[in-house]
N, C-alpha and C positions, 0 to 999 in steps of 0.2 A: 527407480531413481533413489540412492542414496544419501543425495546432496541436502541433507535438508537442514537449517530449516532453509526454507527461498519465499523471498518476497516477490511474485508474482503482477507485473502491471502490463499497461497498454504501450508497445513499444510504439503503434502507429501516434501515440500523444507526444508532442513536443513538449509539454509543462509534466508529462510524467515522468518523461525521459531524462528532463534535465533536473527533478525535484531528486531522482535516484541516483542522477550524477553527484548534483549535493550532498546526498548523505555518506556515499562514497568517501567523496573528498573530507567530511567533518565528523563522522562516524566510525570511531578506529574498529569497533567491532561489528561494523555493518555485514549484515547477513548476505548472502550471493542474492543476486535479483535478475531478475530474466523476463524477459518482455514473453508474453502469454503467447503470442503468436507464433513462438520458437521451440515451443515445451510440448510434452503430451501430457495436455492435459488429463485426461481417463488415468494415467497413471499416483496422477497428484488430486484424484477425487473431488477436480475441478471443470467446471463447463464454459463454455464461452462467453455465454449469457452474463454468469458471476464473472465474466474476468473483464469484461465489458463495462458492465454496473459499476465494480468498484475495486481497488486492490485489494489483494490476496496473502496471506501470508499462513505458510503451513510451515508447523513445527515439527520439531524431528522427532515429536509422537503420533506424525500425522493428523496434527489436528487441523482444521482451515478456520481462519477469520477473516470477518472480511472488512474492507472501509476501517475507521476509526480503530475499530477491534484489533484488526491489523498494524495500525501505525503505532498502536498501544504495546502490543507483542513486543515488534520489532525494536520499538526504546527500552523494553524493559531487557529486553535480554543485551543489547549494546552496553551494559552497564552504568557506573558513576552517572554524572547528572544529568543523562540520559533515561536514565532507570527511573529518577525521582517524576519526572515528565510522565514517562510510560504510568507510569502506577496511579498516581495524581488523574490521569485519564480512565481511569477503571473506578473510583469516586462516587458514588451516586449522586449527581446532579451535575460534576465538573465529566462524567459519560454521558450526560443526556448533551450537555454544551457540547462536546469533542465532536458530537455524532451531528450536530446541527451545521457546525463550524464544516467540519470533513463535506457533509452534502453539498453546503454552499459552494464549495471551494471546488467540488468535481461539478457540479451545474457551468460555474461560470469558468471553468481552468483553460479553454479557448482564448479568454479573456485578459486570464494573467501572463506577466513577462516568463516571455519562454513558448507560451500557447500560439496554438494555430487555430483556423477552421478547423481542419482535421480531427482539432481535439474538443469539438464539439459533442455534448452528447445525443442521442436519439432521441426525439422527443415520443411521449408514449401517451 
């Protein structure tokens, strides 16, 4: 696969579906994104496990991040005041908040507008 970078999420999530609808729509530089279930993964150095856990985002050095890491990435390379968010997020202490923020937010994303049951996670 070529296409990179791609932001990697759970297509079966209604709150993830429509959170990458959003960025679409508000992110002139938003990166290609593709629901995990569509992709090979083995190709993109990802597993199902991690694409399950949390979103994914590989850059066009092949690198993988995941969760917060990822939503960091993807701002900073969207550019303008976009970038300032991403970078702000890599921070030491405004990354420990991003990554607590991000956990919450895929705990309860069933919960938020958009979510379903379906976008419930497993409990472990």
């Amino acid at each position: 696969m070529n296409d990179l970078p791609v932001l990697v999420f759970d297509g079966d999530c209604a709150f993830c579906s429509s959170s990458v609808r959003w960025g679409q729509r508000w992110i002139r530089r938003m990166p290609r994104a593709e629901p995990y279930q569509f992709l090979d993964l083995d190709s993109l150095g990802l597993t199902t496990t991690q694409c399950n856990a949390a979103v994914q985002f590989v850059t066009a050095e092949r690198r993988v991040l995941s969760a917060n890491d990822a939503v960091s990435a993807l701002l900073v390379g969207a550019g303008r005041g976009w970038r300032v968010i991403g970078v702000l997020m890599r921070v030491p202490g405004l990354h420990w908040l991003s990554g607590v923020v991000y956990r919450c937010v895929a705990r309860n994303r069933y919960r938020l507008p958009g979510g379903t049951a379906a976008c419930a996670m497993p409990r472990h």
